[in-house]
N, C-alpha and C positions, 0 to 999 in steps of 0.2 A: 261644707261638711256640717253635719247633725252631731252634738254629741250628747248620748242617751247615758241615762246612770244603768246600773244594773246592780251590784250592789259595790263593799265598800272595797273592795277587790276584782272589781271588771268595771268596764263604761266599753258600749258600742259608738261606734263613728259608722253613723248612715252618711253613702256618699250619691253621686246622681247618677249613676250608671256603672257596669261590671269593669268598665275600662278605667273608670277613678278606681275603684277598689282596689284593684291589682296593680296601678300605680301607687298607689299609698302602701298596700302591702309589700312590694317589691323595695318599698324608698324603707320601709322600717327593717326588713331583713338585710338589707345592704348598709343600714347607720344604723344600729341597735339604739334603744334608749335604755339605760340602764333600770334594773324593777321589772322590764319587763319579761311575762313568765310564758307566753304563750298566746298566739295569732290563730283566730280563726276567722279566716274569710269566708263570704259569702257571696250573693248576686250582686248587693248593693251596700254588704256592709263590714266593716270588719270587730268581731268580739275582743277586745283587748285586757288579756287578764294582767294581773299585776301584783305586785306585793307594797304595800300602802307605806311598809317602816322604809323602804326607798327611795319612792317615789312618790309623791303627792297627786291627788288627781286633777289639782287645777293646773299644776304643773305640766303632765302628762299631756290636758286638754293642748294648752298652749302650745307645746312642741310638736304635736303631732298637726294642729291646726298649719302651722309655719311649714309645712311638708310641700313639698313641688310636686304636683301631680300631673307636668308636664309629659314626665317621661315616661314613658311606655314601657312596659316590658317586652326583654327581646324573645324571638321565638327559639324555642326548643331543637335543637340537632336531634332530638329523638323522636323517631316514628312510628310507633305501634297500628298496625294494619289488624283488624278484627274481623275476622269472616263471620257473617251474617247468614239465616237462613231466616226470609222474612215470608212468615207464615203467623206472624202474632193474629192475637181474639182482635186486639183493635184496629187492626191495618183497616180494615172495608169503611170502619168510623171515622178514624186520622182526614182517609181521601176525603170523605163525603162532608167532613167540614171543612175541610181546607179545599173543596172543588176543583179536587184535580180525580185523577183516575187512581188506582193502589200499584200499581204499576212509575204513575210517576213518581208519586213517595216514594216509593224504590230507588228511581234515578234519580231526584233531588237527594236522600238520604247519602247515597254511594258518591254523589259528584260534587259534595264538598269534604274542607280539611278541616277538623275541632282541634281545640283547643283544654285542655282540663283545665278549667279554671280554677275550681278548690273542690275537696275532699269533702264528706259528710253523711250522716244519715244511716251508713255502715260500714266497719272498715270496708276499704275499695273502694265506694260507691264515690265514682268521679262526674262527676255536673260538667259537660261537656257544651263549649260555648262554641259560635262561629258558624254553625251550621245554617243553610239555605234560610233566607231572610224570611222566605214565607211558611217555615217554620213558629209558629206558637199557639202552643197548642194545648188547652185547658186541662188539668189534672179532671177524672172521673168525679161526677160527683157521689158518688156510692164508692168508695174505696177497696180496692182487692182485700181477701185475709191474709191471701198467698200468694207471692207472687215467686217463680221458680227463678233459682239460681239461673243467670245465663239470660236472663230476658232482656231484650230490647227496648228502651223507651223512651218516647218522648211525653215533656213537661213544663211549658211554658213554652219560652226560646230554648233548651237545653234536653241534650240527650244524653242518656244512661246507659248501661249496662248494669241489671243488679248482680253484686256478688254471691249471695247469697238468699234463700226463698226466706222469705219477708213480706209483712202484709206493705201496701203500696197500692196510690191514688195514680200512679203516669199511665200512659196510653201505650199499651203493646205492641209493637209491630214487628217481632221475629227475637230471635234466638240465637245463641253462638255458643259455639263448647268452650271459647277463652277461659282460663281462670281468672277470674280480676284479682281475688284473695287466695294465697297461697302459702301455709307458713312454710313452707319448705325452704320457699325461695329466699336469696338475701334482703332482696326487697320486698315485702312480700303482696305489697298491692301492686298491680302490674301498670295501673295509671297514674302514674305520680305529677302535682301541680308542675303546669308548664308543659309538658308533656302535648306532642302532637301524636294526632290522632285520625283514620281513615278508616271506614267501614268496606268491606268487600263483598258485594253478593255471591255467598257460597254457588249460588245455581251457575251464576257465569264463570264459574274457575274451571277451566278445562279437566275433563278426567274428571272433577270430587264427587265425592260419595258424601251422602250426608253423614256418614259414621265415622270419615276417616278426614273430615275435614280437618288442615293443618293448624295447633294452635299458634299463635302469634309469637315470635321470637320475644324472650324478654331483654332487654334493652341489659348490656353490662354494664354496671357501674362500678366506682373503686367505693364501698360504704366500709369506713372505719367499724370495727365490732367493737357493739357497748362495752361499758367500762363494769364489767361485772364478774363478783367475785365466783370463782368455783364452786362446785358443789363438793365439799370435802366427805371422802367414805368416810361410813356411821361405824360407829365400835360394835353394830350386833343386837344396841337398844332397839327396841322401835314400838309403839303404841298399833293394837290391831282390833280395826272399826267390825265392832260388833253389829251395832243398829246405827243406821243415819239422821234418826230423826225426820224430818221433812224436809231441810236440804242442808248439807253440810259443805264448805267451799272452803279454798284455800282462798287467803284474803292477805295483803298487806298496806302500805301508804297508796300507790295506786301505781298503773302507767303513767307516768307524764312525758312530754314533747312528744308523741305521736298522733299530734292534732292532722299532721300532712299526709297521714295513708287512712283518717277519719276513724280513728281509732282516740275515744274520750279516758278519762284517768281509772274510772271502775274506782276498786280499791276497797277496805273498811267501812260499813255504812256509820261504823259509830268509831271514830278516829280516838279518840281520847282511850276508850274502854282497849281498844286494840296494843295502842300503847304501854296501856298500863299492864296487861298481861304477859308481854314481854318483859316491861319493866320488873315486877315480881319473881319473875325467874332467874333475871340474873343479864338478860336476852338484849342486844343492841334493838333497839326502839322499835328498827326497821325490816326485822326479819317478820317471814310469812307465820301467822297465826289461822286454827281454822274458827270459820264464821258459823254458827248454827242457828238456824231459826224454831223459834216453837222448841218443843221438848223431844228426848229420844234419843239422844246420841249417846250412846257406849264405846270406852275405849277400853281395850284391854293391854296394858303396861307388859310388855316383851322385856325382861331385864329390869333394872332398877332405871327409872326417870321421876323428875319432879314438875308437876304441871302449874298453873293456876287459871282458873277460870274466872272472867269479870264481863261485864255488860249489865244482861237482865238478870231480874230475881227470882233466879231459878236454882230449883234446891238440891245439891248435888252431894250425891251419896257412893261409898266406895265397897265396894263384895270383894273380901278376898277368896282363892282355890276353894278355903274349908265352911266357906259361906257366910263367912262373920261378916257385919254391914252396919256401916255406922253413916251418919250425915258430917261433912265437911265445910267451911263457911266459903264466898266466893271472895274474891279480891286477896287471895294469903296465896304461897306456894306449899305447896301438897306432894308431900313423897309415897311415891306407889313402889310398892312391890311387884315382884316378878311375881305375875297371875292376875294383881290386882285390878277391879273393873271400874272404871271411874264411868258414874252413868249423870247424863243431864237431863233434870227435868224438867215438866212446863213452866214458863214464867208467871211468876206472879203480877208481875209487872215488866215492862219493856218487852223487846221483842225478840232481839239476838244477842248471843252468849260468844264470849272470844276463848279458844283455848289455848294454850303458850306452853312448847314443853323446852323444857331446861336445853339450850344447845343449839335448837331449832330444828324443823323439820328438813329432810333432804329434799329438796322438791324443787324441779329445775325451773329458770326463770324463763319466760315467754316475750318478747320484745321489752328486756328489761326487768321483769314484776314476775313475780309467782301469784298477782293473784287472777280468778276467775271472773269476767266481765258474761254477765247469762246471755245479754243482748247481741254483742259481740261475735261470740262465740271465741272467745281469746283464754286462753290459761288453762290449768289442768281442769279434768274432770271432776265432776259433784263426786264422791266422797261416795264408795260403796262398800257393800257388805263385806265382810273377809278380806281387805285392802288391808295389806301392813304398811305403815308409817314409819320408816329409816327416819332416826333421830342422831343429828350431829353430836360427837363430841363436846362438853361445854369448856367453856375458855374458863377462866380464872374469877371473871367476878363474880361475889357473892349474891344472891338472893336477896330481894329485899324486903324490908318489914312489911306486914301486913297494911293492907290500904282500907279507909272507908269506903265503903261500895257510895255511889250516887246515890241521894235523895229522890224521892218524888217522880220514879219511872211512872210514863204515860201508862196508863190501864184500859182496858178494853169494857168502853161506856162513857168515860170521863171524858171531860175537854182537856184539850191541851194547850198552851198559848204559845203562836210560833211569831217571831218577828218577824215582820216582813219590811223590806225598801221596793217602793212602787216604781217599775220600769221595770223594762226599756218600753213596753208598747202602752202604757196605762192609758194613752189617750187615743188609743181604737177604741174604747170602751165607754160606754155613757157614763154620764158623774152618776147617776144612779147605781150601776152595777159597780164602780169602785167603792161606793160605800159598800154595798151589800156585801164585797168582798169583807170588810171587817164585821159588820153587823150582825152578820149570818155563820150558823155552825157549819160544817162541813164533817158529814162524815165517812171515814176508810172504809172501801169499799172490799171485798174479797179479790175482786180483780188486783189489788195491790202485788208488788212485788221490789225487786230489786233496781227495777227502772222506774219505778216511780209510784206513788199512793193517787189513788185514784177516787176521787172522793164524790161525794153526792151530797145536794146541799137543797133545802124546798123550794131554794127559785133558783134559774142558772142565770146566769153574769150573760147581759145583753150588751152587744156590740154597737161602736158608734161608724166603725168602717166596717163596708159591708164586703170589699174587694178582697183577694187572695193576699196575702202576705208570702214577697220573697222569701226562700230558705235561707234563713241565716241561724247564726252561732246560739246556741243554748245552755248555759250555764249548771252546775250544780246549785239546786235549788230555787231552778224557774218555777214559777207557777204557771202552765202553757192551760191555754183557755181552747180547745177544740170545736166544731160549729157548736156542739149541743151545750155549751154555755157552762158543764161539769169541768171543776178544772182538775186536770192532772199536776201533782207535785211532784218534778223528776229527783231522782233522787243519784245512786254512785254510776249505775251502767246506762245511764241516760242516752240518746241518740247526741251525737255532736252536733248535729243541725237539726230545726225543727221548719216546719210552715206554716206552723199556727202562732197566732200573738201572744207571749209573757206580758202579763198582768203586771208581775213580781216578784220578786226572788224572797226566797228565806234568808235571812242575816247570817253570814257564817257561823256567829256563834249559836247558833240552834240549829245547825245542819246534825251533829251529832244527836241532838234529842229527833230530830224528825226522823232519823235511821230506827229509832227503837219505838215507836209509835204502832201499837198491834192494830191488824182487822178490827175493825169495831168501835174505835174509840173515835171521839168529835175533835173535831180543828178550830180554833180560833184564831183566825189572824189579826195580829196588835201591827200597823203598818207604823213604822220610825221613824221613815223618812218619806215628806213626799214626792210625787213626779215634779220633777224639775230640771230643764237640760242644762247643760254644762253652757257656758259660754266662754270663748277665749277670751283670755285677759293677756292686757300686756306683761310685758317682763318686769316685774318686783309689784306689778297690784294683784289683788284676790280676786279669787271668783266669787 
């Protein structure tokens, strides 16, 4: 085993092949180590997040090192059979590298049994191991923008099914109406780890029509239902969205443990400010607040409620029925009258504004969370015009004093100085391009968004390996290095697995400032810590 830092809340363990991996992951979900918060495996590696006041990471290193990775995982009693209609763009390509006919792709395809080795990349989207040996087969090098729900692919050794249309680099070769993602369902990724797996050529099933081809039985299981509170009826209050701004989201701490249907935590990009908006109202820490970017959102106050708005320094002003209008300060709670319009405007600084009304919104939760992941496609809908907002009852606590808003929001033109720890892949990359990483400005690109800031810098970050990088685990706050050497900074609705190299992660505690960071402004990264792998130590020495 490899063990890679990442930052001071995750370390990856690169192992030497898919069958370690999933021995180690199997030996850690069957003997838990206390601290830890969440497993995501990969081809050859597993992400191991944690929480540091637990668990130590030299610690952590040592126990997991001491793991037997003798045993195998046992195979799955369940069998998902997937009808197949193979007509993909890439089938004629697949054959004509692999020198066989498109025809036998076909029957090597259909005449073996997979395996879903681990989840990633989208919820559903399961990495399918086990298949015909003379299987592997190189991602495009021109990447799709779209690729349709339901497509067939191969990608290295492993095949897919995408859940949903996503841009994507695998090789096509046919189609299936399966649902992979379904929130209806109780489970609602229909390939879950472990999970055996068969492909059926639709053309050879006796009778099928390609329209009425039958989808795959979903496997019954007994799943406990989360442990989540009701959505208690609203007395009548309710806030009604005038203008949205440019995108308004319900948001709150995030999804978490839904790494195994490849579903990542989403959540508030700016944790602290989300908090404190609740906090000011009166609001348990963890109820859903809305997110708005940029300027524009109007609410209009159904009944008497009390709001407060905190993040960016945006100057927010209130119109009552008879027109009166006055400006109100951010970071206090704010009581509206019935008619009253509470409207937000552009920031001065930062980038997105938290709102919190007294009680909490009624807004039902989605595997766990009420809040929105764009990537995903998880949680309620973006926030439209004439939507009224049921506002709960509030409980007994009071409101609290006014807060200081944050110092020194990132601006649009300015630098802003982000910490970074270098890993997990810093040494794919020349010692040149790791300097240039700090040396060099980086600026936010318009392409930015909620997956991540996209930055553009006058040289790109050259490579020391030049080969594919297996998909594994990607953290909040990777800095993922793409061929064209621009790094993207993923940010709350990031992909769970990536295939390109992290340079290095943003320090948790400037994950909140990198959330409020507008179009436009320069990046500097200050690295804190260098690339350095872990090594096991015995029991009572240091690493």
């Amino acid at each position: 085993m490899r063990f890679l830092p990442v930052n001071r809340q995750a370390l990856m363990v690169e192992l030497a092949d898919l069958d370690e991996t999933l021995a180690l992951l199997g030996s850690l979900q069957r003997d838990p180590i206390e601290g830890v918060q969440e497993l995501v495996p990969a081809a050859r590696t597993v992400l191991v997040q944690f929480a540091p006041s637990q668990v130590a990471a030299a610690d952590l290193v040592r126990r997991i090192a001491g793991r037997d990775l003798g045993l195998r995982t046992e195979r799955s009693d369940v069998l998902v059979e997937i009808p197949v209609h193979y007509d993909g763009e890439d089938l004629a390509d697949v054959a004509q590298l692999l020198g066989i006919t498109p025809e036998e792709v076909v029957r090597r395809h259909t005449g073996s049994e997979y395996a879903v080795a681990f989840t990633g990349f989208a919820p559903g989207f399961a990495y399918l191991s086990g298949g015909d040996p003379l299987f592997n087969v190189p991602r495009r090098s021109t990447p799709r923008t779209r690729v349709p729900a339901g497509a067939v692919a191969l990608g290295g050794t492993f095949s897919a099914v995408y859940p949903q249309a996503s841009p994507g680099g695998w090789q096509l070769i046919g189609r299936t109406s399966a649902r992979m993602w379904d929130l209806s369902r109780e489970l609602p990724a229909l390939l879950q780890p472990g999970y055996r797996v068969r492909f059926v050529d639709a053309a050879s099933l006796a009778q099928a029509d390609a329209a009425t081809v039958p989808e795959p039985a979903v496997p019954e299981l007994a799943v406990p239902e989360p442990a989540l509170a009701p959505v208690r009826p609203h007395d009548g209050n309710a806030l009604c969205v005038k203008a949205t701004g440019l995108m308004t989201l319900f948001q709150d701490r995030g999804r978490m443990g839904q790494a195994g249907q490849g579903v990542s935590a989403s959540g508030a990009m700016d944790q602290a400010a989300f908090k404190a908006a609740n906090r000011l109202v009166g609001n348990a820490s963890d109820l859903a607040v809305l997110e708005t970017v940029g300027g524009g959102l109007s609410l209009q106050s159904q009944g008497e409620t009390v709001v407060a708005v905190t993040g960016a320094d945006a100057p927010l002003a209130i119109t009552t029925r008879s027109g009166q209008r006055w400006n109100v300060p951010r970071y206090q709670a704010v009581a509206l009258a019935d008619g009253d319009l509470l409207t937000v405007g552009q920031p001065a600084a930062g980038a997105r504004c938290y709102v919190a009304v007294r009680g909490g919104f009624a807004v039902a939760p989605v595997l766990g969370s009420a809040c929105t992941d764009t990537l995903a496609h998880v949680g309620p809908a973006p926030l439209a015009v004439g939507q009224l907002l049921p506002v709960l009852p509030a409980g007994r606590t009071a409101v609290a004093a006014p807060q200081l808003p944050p110092e020194s929001l990132p601006v649009a033109g300015q630098d802003v100085v982000l910490d970074v720890e270098l890993g997990p892949r810093t040494d794919w990359f020349t010692p040149e391009a790791v300097a240039l990483l700090s040396a060099q400005r980086w600026q936010v690109t318009p392409q930015s968004n909620r997956v991540g800031l996209r930055l553009a810098g006058e040289q790109p970050l050259a490579r020391a390996v030049a080969g594919e990088l297996p998909s594994e685990g990607t953290p909040l706050g990777a800095i993922q290095v793409p061929p064209s050497g621009q790094p993207v900074l993923f940010l709350a609705d990031h992909p769970l697995t990536g295939g390109y190299p992290v340079i290095g992660c943003v320090a948790p505690h400037h994950l909140d400032l990198a959330g409020q960071i507008p179009v436009g402004a320069w990046i500097r990264f200050n690295p804190i810590r260098a690339f350095q792998e872990y090594l096991p130590c015995a029991e009572g020495a240091t690493n």
